[in-house]
C-alpha positions as CSV (number, residue, x, y, z in Angstrom):
1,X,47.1,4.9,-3.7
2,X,46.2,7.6,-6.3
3,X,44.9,11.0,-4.7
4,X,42.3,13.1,-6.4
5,X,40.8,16.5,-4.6
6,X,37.4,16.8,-3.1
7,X,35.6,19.8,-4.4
8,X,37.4,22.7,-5.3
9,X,39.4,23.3,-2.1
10,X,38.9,20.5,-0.2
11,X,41.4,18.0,1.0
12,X,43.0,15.3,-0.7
13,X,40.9,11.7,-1.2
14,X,41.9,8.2,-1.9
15,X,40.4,6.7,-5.0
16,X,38.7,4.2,-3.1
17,X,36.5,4.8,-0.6
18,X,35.4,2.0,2.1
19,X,31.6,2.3,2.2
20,X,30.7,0.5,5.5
21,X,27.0,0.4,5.0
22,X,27.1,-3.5,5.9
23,X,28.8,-2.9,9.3
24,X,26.1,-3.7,11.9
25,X,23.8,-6.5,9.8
26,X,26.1,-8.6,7.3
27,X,29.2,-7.2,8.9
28,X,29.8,-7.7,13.1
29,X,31.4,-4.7,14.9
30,X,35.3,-6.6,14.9
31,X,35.0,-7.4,11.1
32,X,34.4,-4.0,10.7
33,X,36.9,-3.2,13.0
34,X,39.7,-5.6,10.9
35,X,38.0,-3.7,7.2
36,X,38.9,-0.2,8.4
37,X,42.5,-1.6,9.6
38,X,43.4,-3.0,6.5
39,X,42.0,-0.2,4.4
40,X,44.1,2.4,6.2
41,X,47.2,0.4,6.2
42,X,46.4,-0.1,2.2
43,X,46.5,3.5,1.9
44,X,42.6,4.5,1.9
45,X,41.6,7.4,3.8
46,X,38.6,7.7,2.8
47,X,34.8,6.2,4.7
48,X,31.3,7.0,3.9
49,X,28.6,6.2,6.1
50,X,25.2,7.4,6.8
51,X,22.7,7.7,9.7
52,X,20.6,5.5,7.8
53,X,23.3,2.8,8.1
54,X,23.2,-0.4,8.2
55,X,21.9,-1.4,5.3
56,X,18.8,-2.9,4.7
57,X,17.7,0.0,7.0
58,X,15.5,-0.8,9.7
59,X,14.9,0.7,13.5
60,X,16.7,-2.2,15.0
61,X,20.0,-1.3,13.1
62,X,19.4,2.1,12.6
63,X,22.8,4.4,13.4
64,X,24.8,1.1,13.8
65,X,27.8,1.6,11.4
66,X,28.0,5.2,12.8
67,X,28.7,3.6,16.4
68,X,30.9,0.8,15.1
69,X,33.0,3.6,13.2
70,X,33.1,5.7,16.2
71,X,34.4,2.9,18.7
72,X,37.2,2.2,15.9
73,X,37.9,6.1,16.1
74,X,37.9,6.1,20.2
75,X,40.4,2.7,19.9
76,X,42.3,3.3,16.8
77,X,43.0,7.8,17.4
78,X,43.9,9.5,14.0
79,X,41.1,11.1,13.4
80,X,42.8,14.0,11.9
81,X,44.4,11.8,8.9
82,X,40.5,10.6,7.9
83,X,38.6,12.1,5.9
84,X,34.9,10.9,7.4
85,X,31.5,11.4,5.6
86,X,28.1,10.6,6.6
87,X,24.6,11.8,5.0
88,X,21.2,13.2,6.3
89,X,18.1,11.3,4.9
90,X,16.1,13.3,2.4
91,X,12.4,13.1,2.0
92,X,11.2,9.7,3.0
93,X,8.8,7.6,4.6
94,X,10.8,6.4,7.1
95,X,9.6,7.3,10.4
96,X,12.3,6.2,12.8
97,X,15.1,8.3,12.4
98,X,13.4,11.3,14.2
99,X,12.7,10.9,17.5
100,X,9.0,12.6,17.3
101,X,8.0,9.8,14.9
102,X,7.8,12.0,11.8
103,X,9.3,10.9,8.3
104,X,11.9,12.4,7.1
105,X,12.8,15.8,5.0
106,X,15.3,18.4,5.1
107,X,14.0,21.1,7.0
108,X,16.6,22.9,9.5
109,X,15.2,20.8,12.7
110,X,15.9,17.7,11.2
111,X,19.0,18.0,9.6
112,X,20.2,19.7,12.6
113,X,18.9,16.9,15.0
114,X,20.4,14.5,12.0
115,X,23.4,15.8,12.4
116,X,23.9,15.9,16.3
117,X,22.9,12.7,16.0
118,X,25.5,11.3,13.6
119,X,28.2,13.7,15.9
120,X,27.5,11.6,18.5
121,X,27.5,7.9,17.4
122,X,30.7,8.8,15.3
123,X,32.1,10.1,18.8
124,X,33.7,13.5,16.8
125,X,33.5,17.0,17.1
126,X,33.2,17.5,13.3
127,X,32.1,15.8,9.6
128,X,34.4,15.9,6.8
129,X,31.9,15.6,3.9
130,X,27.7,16.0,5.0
131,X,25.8,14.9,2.4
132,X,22.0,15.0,1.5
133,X,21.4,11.4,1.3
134,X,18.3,12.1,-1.4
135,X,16.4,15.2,-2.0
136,X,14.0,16.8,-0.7
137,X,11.6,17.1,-3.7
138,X,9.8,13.8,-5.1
139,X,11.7,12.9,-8.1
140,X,11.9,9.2,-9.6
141,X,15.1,6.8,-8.2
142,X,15.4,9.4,-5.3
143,X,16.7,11.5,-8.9
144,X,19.9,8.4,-9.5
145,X,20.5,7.8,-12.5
146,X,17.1,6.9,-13.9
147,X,17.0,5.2,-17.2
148,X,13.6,5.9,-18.0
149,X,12.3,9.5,-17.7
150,X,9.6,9.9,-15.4
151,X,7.7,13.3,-14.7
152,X,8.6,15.2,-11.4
153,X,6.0,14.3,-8.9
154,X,4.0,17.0,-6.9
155,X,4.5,17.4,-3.3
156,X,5.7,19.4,0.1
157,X,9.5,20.4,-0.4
158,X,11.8,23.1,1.0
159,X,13.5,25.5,-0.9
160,X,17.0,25.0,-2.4
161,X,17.8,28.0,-1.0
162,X,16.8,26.8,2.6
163,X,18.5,23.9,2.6
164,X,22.3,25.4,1.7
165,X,21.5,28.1,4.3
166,X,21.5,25.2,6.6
167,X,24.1,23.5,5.9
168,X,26.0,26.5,5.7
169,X,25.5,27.4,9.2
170,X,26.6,23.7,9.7
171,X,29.7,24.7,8.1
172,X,30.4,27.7,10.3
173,X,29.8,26.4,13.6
174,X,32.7,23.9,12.9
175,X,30.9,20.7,12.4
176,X,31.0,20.2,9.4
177,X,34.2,21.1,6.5
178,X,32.3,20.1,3.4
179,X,28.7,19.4,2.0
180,X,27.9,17.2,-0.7
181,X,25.1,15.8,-2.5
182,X,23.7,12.3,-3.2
183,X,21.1,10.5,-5.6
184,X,20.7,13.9,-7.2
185,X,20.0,15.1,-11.1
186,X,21.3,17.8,-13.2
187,X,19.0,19.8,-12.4
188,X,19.3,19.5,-8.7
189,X,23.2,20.1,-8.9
190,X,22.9,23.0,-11.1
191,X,20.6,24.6,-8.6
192,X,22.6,24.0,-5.5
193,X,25.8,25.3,-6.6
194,X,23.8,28.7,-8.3
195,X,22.2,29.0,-4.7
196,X,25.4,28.1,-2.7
197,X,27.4,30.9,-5.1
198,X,24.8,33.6,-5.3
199,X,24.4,33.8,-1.3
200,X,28.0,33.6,-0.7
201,X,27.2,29.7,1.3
202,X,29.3,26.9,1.3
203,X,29.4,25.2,-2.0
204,X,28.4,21.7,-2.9
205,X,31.9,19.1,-2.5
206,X,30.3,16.2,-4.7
207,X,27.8,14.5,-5.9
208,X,27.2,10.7,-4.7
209,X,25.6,8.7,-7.1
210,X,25.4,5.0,-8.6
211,X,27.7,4.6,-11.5
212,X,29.4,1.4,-13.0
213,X,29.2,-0.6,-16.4
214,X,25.3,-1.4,-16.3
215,X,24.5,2.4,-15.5
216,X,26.4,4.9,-17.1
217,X,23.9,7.8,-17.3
218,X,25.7,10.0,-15.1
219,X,28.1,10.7,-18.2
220,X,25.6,12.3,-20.3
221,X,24.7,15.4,-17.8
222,X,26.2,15.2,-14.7
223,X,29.7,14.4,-15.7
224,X,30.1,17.8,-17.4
225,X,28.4,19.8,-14.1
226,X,31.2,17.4,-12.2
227,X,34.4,18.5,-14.4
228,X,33.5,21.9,-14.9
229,X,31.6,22.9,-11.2
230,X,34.1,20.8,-9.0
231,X,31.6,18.7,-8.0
232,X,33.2,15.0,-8.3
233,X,31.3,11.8,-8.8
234,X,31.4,9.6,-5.5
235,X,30.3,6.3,-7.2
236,X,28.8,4.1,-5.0
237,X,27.8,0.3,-6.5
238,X,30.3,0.7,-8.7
239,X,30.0,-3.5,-9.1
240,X,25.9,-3.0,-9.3
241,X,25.5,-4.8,-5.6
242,X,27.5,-7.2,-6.5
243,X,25.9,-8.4,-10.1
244,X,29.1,-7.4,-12.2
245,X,31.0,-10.0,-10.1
246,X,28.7,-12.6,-12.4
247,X,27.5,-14.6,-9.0
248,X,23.5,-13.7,-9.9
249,X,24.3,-15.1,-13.0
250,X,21.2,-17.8,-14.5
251,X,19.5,-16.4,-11.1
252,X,22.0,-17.9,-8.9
253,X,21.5,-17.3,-5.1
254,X,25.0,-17.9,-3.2
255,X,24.6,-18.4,0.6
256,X,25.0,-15.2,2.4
257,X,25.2,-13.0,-0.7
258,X,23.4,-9.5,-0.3
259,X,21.0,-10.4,-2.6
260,X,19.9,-14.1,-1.2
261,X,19.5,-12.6,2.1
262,X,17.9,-9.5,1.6
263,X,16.0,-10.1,-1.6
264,X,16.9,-6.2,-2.6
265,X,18.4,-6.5,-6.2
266,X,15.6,-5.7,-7.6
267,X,17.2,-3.0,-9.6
268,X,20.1,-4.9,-11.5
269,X,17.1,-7.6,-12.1
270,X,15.8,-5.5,-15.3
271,X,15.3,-6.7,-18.8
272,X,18.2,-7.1,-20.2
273,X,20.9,-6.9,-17.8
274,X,21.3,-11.0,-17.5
275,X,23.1,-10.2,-20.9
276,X,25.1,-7.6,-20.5
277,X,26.2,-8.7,-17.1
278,X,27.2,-12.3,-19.3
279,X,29.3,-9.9,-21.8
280,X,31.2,-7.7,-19.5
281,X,32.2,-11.2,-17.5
282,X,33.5,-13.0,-20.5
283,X,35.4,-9.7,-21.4
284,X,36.8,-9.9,-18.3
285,X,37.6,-13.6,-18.9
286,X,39.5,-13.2,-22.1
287,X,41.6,-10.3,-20.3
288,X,42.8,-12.6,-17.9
289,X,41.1,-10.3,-15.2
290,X,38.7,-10.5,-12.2
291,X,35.2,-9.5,-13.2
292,X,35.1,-7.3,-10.5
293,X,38.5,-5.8,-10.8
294,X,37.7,-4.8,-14.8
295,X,34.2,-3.3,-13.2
296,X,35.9,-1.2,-10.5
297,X,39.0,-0.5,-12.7
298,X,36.7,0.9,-15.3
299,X,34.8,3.4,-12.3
300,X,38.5,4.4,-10.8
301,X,39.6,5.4,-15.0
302,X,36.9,8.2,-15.3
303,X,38.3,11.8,-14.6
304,X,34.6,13.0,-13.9
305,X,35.4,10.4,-9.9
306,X,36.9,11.9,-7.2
307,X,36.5,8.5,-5.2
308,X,34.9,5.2,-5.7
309,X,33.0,3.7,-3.1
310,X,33.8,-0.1,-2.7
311,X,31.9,-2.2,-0.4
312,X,33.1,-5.9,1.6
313,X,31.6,-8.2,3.0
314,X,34.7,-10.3,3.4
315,X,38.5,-9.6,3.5
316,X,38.9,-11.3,0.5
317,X,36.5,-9.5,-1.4
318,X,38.4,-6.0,-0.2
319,X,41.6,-7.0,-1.4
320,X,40.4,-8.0,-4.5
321,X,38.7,-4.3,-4.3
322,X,41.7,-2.7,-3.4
323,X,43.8,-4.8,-6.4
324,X,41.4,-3.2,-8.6
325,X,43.8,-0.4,-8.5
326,X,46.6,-1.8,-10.5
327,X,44.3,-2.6,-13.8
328,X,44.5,-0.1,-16.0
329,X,42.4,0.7,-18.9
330,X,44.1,0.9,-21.8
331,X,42.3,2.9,-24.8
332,X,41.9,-1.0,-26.4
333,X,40.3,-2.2,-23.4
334,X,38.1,0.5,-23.1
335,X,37.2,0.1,-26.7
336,X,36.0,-3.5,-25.9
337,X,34.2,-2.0,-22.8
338,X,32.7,0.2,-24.8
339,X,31.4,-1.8,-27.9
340,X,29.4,-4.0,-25.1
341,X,27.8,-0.6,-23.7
342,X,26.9,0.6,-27.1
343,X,24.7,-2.8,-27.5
344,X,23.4,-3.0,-24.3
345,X,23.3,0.4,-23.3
346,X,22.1,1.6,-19.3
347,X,19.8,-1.4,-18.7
348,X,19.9,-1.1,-14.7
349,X,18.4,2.3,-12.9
């Protein structure tokens, strides 16, 4: 398992990352239980979560991959050797996730109840990596990756400034090492590691943000703030929910696919990515390789990713995940990979 840094002094990360966002809906507690096994002994070290979680979020599943993580913790010990993160919702309408009913935003009382919250599900003292699951300010795609630029929307926000205060104070009570970012622009990045730097706070780990072959916008601004602030790429949907696998293919349904049960793939649905999907599949094809394993191969090549977030609903879909890891992509492989982009350039937010 390759090793890349998190942040500028953080610890060392497995390339992949389990994301366990299905634990608690498509995933039941022991198949959870047998992922997180199996990704340990396969070298990973690495699990994202959220409070949010599991996904599609709802108050009757609401914190349930935090608790199923933190009974593995209580059963399986180690904590020490994982490297844990979970996120605070941003600005949303979601009005179950704080116990006075309010929706949500990143003001100190809510982060802070946020994060005693996640504390105690995860049944730990400490967070490795806290994230901002979206920002605070109203920004199109919760500011991921947009494809088509929409003007900044008006509204309430807190300051920047506030917010790393915050999560600073997080830092130095000891419960929480690192803080990251997610679903965030240029813009947004810039301005948290200025405000982190120029107040002496805690600065900004990573940036989590969708990125695989039918969304690659993240290279043209954010890829530069990642090399040169040391502020990785997590990628999450690094296989676009599934779609690069080629199973929505012709508007194919499989039975108990994400997108057949939860009718959510809206967003990989867009003009034009029927096509390119089609391409980067027979590619895949002609190199003798699994559609997904080119897809996630392709994420784990970029220098910009600290860690790419793979998701399972099955054991068989993490180990072809994890087998991602010994494709490499050669300069003519990438050339291929790139000749497809270059015609059917970014078609998914």
């Amino acid at each position: 398992m390759e090793m890349r840094r998190l942040g500028r002094n953080g610890p060392l990360v497995s390339l992949i990352c389990l994301g366990t966002m299905t634990f608690g809906q498509q995933n039941t507690e022991a198949e959870g239980f047998e992922q997180m096994d199996h990704a340990i002994a396969s070298g990973v070290n690495f699990f994202d979560t959220a409070e949010t979680y599991s996904i599609p979020p709802k108050p009757e599943t609401q914190g349930s991959t935090e608790r199923i993580i933190g009974r593995w913790l209580k059963a399986r010990g180690g904590r020490d050797k994982l490297v844990l993160a979970s996120k605070v919702m941003g600005r949303s309408p979601m009005n179950w996730l704080r116990a006075d009913g309010s929706t949500t935003e990143l003001s100190r009382a809510q982060m802070t109840a946020a994060l005693e919250g996640s504390l105690k599900r995860l049944q730990t003292d400490y967070i490795d990596l806290y994230q901002l699951h979206a920002p605070d300010r109203a920004v199109p795609q919760w500011g991921s990756n947009p494809t088509v630029y929409t003007a900044p929307q008006p509204g309430q926000t807190h300051a920047i400034e506030e917010i790393v205060e915050t999560l600073d104070g997080f830092v130095k009570a000891g419960k929480v090492r690192q803080v990251g970012l997610s679903n965030e622009t240029s813009w947004g990045t810039m301005r948290f590691v200025s405000a982190s730097e120029r107040n002496g706070h805690t600065r900004v780990a990573s940036i989590q943000n969708a990125y695989n072959l039918l969304n690659r916008t993240f290279e043209i601004g954010l890829a530069e703030v990642a090399m040169r602030e040391d502020v990785g790429l997590l990628a999450y949907s690094p296989l676009a929910q599934g779609y690069l696998t080629g199973k929505y293919l012709n508007g194919a349904r499989p039975a108990g696919a994400r997108t057949t049960l939860f009718n959510r793939g809206q967003r990989y649905e867009t003009p034009g990515a029927d096509i390119a999907i089609a391409a980067y599949v027979a590619l895949a094809h002609e190199l003798g390789l699994d559609p997904a394993q080119l897809a996630l191969a392709f994420v784990n090549s970029r220098k910009f990713v600290t860690s790419n977030i793979i998701g399972a609903t099955t054991m068989a879909q993490l180990r072809v995940a994890l087998g991602s890891l010994d494709v490499k992509i050669t300069p003519e492989i990438e050339a291929r990979i790139n000749a497809i982009h270059q015609l059917h350039m970014n078609p998914c937010p």
